[in-house]
KEFI-868555 format. One record per residue (C-alpha): x, y negated, z negated; chain; residue number from 0; residue in three letters. Coordinates in steps of 0.5 Angstrom, whole numbers, plus 500, padded with zeros to 3 digits. Each point is the difference from the previous one (the first is absolute). Layout:
% residues N
[site [X,Y,Z],"A",NUM,"Ala"]
...
***
This chain:
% residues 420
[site [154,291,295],"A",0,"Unk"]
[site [497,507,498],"A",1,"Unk"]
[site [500,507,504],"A",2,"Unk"]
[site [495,503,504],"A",3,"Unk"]
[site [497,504,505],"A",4,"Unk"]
[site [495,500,506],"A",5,"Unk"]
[site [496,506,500],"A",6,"Unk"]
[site [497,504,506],"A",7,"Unk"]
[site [502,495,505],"A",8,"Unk"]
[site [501,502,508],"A",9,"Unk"]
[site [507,497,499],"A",10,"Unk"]
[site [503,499,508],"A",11,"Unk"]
[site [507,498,500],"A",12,"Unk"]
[site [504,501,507],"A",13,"Unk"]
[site [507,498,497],"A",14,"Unk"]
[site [499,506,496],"A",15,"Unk"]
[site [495,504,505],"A",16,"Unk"]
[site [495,501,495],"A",17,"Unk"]
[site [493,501,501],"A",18,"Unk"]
[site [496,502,496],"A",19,"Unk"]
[site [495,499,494],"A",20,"Unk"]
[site [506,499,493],"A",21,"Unk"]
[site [502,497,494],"A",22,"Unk"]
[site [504,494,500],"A",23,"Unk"]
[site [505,499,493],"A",24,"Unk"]
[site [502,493,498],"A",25,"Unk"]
[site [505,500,494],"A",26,"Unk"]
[site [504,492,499],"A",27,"Unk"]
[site [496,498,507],"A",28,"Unk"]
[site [503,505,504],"A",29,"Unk"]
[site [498,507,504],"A",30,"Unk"]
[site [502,504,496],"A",31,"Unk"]
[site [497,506,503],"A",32,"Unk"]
[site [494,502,505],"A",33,"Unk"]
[site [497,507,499],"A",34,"Unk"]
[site [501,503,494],"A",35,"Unk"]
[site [502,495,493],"A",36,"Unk"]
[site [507,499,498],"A",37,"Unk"]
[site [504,505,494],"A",38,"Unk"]
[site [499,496,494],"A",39,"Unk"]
[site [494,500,496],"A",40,"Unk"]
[site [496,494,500],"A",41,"Unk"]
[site [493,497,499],"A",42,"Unk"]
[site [498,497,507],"A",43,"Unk"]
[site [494,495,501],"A",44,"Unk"]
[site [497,503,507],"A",45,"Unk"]
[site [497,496,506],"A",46,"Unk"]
[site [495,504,504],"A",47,"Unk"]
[site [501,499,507],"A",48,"Unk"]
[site [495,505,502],"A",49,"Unk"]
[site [497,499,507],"A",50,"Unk"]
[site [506,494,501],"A",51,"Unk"]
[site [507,500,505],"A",52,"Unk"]
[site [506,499,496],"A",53,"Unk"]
[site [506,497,504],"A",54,"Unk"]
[site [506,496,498],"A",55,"Unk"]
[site [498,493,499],"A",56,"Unk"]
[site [499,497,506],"A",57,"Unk"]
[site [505,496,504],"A",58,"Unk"]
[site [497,493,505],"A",59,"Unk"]
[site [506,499,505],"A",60,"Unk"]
[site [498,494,502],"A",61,"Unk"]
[site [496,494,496],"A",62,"Unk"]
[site [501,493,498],"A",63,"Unk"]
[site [501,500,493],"A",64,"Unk"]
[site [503,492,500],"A",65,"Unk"]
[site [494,497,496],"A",66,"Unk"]
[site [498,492,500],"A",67,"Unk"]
[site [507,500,503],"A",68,"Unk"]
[site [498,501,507],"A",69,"Unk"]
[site [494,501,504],"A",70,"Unk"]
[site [499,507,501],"A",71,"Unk"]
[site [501,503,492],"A",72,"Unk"]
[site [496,503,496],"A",73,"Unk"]
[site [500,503,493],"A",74,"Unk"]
[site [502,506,501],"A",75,"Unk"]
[site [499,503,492],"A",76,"Unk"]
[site [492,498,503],"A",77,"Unk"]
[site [500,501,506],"A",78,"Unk"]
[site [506,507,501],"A",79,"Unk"]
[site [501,503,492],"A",80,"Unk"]
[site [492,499,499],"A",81,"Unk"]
[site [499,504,507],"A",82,"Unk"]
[site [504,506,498],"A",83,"Unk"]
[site [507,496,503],"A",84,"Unk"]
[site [505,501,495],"A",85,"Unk"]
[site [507,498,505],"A",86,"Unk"]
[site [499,495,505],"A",87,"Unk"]
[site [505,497,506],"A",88,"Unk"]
[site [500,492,501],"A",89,"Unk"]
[site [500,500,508],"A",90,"Unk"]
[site [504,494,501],"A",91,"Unk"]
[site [496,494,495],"A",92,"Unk"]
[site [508,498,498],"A",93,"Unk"]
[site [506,498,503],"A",94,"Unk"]
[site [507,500,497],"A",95,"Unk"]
[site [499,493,498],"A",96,"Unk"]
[site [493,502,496],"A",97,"Unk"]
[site [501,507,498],"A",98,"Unk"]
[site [501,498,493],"A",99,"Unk"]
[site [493,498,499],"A",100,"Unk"]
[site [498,506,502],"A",101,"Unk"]
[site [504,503,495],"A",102,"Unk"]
[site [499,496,495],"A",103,"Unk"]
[site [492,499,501],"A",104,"Unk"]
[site [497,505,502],"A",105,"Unk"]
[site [505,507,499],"A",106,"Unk"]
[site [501,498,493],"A",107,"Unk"]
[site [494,498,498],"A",108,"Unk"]
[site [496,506,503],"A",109,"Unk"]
[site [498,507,499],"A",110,"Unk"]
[site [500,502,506],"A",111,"Unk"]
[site [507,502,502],"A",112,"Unk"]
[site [502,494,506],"A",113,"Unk"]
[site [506,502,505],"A",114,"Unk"]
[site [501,495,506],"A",115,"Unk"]
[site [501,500,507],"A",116,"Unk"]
[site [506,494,501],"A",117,"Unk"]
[site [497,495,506],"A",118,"Unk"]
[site [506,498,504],"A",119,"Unk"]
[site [498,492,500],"A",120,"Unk"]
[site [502,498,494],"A",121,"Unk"]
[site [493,496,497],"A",122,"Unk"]
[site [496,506,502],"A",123,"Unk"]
[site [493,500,501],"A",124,"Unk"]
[site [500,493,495],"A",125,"Unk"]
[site [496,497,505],"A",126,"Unk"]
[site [497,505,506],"A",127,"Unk"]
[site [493,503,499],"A",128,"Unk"]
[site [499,505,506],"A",129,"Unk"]
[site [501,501,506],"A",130,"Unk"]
[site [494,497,504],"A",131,"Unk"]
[site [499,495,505],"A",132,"Unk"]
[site [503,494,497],"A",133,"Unk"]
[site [508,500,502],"A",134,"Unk"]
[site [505,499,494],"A",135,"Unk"]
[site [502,505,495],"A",136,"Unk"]
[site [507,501,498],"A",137,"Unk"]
[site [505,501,505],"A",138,"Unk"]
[site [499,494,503],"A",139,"Unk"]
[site [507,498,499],"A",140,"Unk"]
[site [506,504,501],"A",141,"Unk"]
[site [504,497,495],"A",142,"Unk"]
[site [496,503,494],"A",143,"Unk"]
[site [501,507,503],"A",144,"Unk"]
[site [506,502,495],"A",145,"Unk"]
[site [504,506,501],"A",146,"Unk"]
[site [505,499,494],"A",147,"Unk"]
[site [495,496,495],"A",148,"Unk"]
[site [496,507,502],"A",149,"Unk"]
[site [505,505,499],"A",150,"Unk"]
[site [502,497,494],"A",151,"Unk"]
[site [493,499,497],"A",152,"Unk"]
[site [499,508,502],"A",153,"Unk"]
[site [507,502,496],"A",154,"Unk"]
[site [499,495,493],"A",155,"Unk"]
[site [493,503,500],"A",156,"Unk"]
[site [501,508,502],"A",157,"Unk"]
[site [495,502,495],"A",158,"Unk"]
[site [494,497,503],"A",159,"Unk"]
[site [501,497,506],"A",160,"Unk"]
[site [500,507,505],"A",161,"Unk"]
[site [500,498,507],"A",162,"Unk"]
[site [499,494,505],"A",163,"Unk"]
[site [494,497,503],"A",164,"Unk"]
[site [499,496,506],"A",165,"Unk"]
[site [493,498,504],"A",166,"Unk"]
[site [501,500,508],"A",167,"Unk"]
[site [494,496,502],"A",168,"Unk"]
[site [500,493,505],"A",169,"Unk"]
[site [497,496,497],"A",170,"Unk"]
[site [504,500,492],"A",171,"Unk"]
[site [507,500,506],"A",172,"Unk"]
[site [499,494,503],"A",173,"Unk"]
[site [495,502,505],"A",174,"Unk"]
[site [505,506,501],"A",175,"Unk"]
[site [507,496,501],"A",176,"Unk"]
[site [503,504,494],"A",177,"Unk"]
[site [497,506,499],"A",178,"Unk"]
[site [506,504,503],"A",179,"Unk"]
[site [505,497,496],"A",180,"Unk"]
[site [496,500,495],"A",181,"Unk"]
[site [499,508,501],"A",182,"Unk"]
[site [508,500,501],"A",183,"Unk"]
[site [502,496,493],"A",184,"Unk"]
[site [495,505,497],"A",185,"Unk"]
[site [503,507,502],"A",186,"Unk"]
[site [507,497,498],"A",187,"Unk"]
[site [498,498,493],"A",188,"Unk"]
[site [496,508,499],"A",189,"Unk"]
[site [507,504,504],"A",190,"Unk"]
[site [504,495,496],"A",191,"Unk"]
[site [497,503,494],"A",192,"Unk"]
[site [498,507,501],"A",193,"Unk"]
[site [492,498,499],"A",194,"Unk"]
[site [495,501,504],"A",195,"Unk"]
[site [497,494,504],"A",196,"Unk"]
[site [492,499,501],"A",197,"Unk"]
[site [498,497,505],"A",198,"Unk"]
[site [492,497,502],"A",199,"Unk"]
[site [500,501,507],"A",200,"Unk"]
[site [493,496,503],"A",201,"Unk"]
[site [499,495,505],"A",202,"Unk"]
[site [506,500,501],"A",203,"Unk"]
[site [506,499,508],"A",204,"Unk"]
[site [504,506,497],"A",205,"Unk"]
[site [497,506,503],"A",206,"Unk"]
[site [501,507,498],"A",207,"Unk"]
[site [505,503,504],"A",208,"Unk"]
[site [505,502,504],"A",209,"Unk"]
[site [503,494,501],"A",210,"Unk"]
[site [501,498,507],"A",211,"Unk"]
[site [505,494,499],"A",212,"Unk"]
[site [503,502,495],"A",213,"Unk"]
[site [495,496,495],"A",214,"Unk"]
[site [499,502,493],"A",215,"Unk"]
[site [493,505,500],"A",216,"Unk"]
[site [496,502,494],"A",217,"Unk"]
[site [499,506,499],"A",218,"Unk"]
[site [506,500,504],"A",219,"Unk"]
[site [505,497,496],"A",220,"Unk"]
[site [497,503,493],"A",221,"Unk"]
[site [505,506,498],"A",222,"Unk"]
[site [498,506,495],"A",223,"Unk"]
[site [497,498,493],"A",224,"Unk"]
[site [497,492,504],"A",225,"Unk"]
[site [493,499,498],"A",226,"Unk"]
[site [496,498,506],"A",227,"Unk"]
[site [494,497,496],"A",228,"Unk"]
[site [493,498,504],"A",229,"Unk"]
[site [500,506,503],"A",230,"Unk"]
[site [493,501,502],"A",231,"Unk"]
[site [498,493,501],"A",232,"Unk"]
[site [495,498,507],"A",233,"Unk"]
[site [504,494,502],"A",234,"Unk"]
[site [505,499,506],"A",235,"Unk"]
[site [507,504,499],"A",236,"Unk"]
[site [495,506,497],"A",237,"Unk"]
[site [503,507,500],"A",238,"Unk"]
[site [495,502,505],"A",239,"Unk"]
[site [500,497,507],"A",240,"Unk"]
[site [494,497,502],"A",241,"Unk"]
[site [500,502,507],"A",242,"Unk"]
[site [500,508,498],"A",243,"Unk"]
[site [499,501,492],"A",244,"Unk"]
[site [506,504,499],"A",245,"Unk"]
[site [506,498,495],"A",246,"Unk"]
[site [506,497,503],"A",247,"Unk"]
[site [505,505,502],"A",248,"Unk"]
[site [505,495,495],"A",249,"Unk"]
[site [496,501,494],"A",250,"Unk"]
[site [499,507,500],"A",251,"Unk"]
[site [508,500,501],"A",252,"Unk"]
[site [502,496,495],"A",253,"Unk"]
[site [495,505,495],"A",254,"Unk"]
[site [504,506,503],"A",255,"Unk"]
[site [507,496,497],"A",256,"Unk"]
[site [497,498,495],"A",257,"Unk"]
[site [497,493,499],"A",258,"Unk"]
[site [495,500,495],"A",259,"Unk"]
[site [492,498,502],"A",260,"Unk"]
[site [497,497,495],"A",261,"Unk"]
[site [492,497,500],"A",262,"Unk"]
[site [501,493,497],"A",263,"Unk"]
[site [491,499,501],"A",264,"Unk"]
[site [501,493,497],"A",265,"Unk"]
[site [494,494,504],"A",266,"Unk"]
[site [501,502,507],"A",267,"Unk"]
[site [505,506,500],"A",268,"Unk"]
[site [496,507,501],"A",269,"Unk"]
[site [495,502,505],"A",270,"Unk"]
[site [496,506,500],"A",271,"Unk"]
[site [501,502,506],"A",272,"Unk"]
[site [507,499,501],"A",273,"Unk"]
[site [501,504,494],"A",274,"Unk"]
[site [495,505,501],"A",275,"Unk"]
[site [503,502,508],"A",276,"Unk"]
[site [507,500,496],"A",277,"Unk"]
[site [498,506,495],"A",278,"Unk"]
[site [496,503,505],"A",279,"Unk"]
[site [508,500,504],"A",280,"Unk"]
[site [503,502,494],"A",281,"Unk"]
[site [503,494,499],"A",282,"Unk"]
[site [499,498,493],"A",283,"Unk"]
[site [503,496,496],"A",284,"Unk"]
[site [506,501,495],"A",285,"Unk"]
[site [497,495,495],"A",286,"Unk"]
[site [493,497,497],"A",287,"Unk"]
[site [500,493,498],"A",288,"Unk"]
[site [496,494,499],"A",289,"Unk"]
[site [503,494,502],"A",290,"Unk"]
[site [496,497,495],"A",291,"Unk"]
[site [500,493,499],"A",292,"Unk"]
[site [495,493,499],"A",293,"Unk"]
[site [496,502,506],"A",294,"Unk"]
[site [499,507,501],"A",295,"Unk"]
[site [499,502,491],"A",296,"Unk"]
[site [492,499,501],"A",297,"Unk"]
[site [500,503,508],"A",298,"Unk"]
[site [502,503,504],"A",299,"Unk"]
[site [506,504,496],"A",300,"Unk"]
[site [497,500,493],"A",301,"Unk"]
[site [505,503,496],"A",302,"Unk"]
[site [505,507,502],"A",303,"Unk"]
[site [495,505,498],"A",304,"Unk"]
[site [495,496,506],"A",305,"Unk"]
[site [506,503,504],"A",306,"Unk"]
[site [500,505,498],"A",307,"Unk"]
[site [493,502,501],"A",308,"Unk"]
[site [501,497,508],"A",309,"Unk"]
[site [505,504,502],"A",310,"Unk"]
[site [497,506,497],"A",311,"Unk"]
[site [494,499,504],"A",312,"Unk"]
[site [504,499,505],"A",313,"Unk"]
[site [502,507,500],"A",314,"Unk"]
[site [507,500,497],"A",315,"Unk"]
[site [500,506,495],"A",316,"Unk"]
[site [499,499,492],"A",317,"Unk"]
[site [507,502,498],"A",318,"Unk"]
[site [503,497,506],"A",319,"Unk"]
[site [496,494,498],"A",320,"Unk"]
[site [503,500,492],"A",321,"Unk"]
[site [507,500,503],"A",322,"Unk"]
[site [499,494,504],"A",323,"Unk"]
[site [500,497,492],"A",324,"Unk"]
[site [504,503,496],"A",325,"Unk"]
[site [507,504,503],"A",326,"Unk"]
[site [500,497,507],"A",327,"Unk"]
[site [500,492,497],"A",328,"Unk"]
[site [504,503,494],"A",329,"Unk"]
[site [505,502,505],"A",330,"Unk"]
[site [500,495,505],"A",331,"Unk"]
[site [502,495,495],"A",332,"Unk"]
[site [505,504,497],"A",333,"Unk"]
[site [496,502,494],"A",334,"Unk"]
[site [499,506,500],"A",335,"Unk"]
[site [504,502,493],"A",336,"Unk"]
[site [496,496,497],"A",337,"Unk"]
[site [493,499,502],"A",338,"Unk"]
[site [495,504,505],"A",339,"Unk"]
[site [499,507,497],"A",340,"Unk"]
[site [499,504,493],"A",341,"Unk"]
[site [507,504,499],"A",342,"Unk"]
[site [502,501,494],"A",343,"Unk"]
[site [504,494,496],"A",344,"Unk"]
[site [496,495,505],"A",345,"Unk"]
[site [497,493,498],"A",346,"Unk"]
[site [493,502,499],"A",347,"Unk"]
[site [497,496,505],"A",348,"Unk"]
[site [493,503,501],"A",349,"Unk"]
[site [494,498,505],"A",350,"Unk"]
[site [493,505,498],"A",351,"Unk"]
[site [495,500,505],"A",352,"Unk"]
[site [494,503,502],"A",353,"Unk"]
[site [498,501,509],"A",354,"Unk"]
[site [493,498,498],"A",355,"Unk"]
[site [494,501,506],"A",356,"Unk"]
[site [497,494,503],"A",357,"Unk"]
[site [497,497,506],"A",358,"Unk"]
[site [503,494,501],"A",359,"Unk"]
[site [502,495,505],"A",360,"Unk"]
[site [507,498,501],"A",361,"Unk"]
[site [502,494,505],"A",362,"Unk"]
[site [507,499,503],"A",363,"Unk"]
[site [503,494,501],"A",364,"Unk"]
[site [496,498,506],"A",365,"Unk"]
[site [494,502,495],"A",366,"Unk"]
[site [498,507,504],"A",367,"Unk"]
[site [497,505,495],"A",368,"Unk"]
[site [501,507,499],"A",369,"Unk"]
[site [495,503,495],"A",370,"Unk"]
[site [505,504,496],"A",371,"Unk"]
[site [497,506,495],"A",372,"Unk"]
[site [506,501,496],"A",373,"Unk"]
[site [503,494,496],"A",374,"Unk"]
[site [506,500,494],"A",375,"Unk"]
[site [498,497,494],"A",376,"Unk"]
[site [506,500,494],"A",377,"Unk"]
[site [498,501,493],"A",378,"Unk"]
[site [506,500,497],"A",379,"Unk"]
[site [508,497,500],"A",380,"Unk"]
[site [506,501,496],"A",381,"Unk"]
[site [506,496,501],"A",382,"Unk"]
[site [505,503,495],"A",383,"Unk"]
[site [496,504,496],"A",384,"Unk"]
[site [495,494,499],"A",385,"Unk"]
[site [493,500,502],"A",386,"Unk"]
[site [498,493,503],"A",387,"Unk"]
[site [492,499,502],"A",388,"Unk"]
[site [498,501,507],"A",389,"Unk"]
[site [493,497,503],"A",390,"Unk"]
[site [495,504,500],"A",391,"Unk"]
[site [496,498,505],"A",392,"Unk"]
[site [502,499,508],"A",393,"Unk"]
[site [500,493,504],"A",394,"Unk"]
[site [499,504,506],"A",395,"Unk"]
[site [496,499,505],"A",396,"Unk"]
[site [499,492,501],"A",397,"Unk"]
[site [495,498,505],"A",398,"Unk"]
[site [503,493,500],"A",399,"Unk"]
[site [507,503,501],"A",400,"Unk"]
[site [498,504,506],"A",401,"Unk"]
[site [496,494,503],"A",402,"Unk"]
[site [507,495,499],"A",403,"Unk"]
[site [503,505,503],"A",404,"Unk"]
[site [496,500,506],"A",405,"Unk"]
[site [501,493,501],"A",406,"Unk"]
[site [507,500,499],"A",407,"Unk"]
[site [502,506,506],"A",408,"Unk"]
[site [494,496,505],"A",409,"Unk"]
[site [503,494,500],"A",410,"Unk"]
[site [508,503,500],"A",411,"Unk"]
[site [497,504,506],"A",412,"Unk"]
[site [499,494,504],"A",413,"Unk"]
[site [506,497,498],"A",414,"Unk"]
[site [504,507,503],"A",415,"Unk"]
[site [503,503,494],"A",416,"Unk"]
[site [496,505,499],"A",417,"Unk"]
[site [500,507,504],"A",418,"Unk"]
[site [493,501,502],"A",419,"Unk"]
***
């Protein structure tokens, strides 16, 4: 591993609230300095980053990284690392009973650094795809939601394991029977173990709040730190009302007390327009994430930087946008003495990436198109110093994508479940 500089780059860092062209100083695989070079005479071999954004490498709250293990992973050296990804959070792919995996095939035999979001049901998503149309999935039976074999997973695996994860849907809970007590097993295990919980919240019977019964609500019941993830998905239980287009009250509630927002893209889960009216309203998102999985890779999601480049377009500033990746993910996992930005003595994650001008269309879930005249490109990544190879050429646009799109949300509006 050897020292080096990155030279002439405009370095954005919101940890550090820096924002400005800098040189970035590596020494052993870590930050160690920004600005000017360290003391100490040394031969530094240089990296020209000229014309490029430098950031700290960029963090993906939310894949699906349990590859060959269930049906939604993917590499994520291929398909995260490659892409300028060097941390990513596994949303829920195991359960205390198949967390071992995950650790052993994929965290330690990876580049990319691999945390984990714990699901409460105890096989994970060994056996579910996504939630569409077909009922079954993994809260079908209540005797796999685990409390105690969660909490003890969490607290054997503090290192990797950062959170829980739950998925509130009718058709994974026994057409709806479980989803409240699955919610309910879930809270415990996170204020059990002082984690956040990430909820997937689509399609679901649990509305938004405020209870009027006493029922579990979501966002209601989510406290400070909870991620809702999903959260500019089109289909019933959207945080925009049908009928009046504005946020639910309990969203814009639970953001005031801090309940983490978190774009989840994935197959079916962003619309532009929903994302589109909540940045005109100023309601951002906390965090940008993929929800990369088997079927989002190749479209509509593509990787972070595709993202990224989403949400740029659909008006959130730059520097807001390079916080959805860096500190605030590093934050909301815990991590934020580790990974998410370049202050000195840090690990030397980082993510080189050039805001080119394109004329482009980008489709959404529902396979709508936005033609976008900004797009991230990464040219660079370093995990601890080293530098891994990223592809060079974009997969986005995919006409095909933008088509299967189109079928899928048509034939989920026939059936109802889709907002329209």
């Amino acid at each position: 591993m050897h020292d080096f500089v990155i030279r002439n780059g405009r370095v954005i860092d919101p940890a550090l609230q820096i924002n400005q062209v800098a040189d970035v100083y590596v020494t052993n695989g870590r930050i160690s300095r920004v600005g000017s070079p360290p003391e100490g005479s040394r031969i530094w071999s240089s990296v020209d980053a000229s014309g490029c954004i430098v950031t700290p490498g960029l963090i993906d709250l939310h894949v699906h990284a349990y590859e060959h293990a269930t049906p939604l992973g993917v590499n994520v050296d291929r398909m995260c690392l490659a892409r300028g990804v060097t941390t990513v959070v596994d949303a829920g792919s195991s359960g205390s009973a198949t967390f071992p995996g995950l650790r052993k095939f994929i965290a330690e035999s990876s580049k990319t650094r691999v945390l984990s979001f714990l699901h409460i049901a105890q096989h994970g998503l060994a056996s579910a795809g996504c939630v569409m149309k077909d009922a079954g999935g993994e809260c079908d039976s209540l005797n796999v939601l685990r409390v105690d074999e969660c909490t003890k997973a969490i607290n054997d695996n503090r290192d990797m394991i950062v959170g829980v994860k739950l998925r509130l849907a009718v058709p994974i809970s026994d057409n709806g029977k479980n989803e409240e007590e699955a919610y309910r097993r879930a809270l415990q295990a996170a204020k059990t173990c002082k984690v956040p919980l990430m909820v997937h919240h689509a399609i679901s019977s649990i509305g938004h709040g405020p209870s009027t019964a006493g029922e579990l609500t979501c966002p209601g019941d989510l406290g400070q730190g909870d991620i809702y993830t999903h959260c500019f998905h089109g289909h019933q239980s959207s945080i925009l009302n049908e009928a009046t287009g504005e946020i639910d009250p309990s969203c814009i509630e639970a953001k005031k007390r801090g309940v983490l927002f978190d774009v989840g893209h994935g197959q079916g889960s962003f619309s532009w327009s929903v994302a589109e009216k909540c940045v005109a309203k100023n309601f951002l998102p906390d965090t940008i994430s993929t929800d990369l999985h088997t079927g989002s890779m190749y479209g509509p999601a593509y990787d972070l930087p595709c993202v990224m480049t989403k949400m740029l377009h659909a008006g959130m500033a730059l520097e807001d946008v390079i916080a959805a990746v860096t500190s605030t993910p590093a934050r909301a996992v815990g991590k934020q003495h580790e990974i998410g930005q370049l202050g000195e003595g840090f690990t030397a994650d980082i993510t080189i990436l050039k805001l080119e001008d394109v004329v482009e269309n980008l489709e959404d879930c529902a396979g709508e198109v936005r033609t976008i005249t900004k797009a991230f490109k990464p040219v660079a990544v370093y995990v601890g110093g080293e530098e891994y190879p990223v592809v060079a050429e974009r997969s986005w646009p995919n006409l095909t994508s933008q088509q299967v799109c189109q079928a899928r949300m048509e034939q989920m509006r026939a059936e109802d479940v889709l907002v329209k």
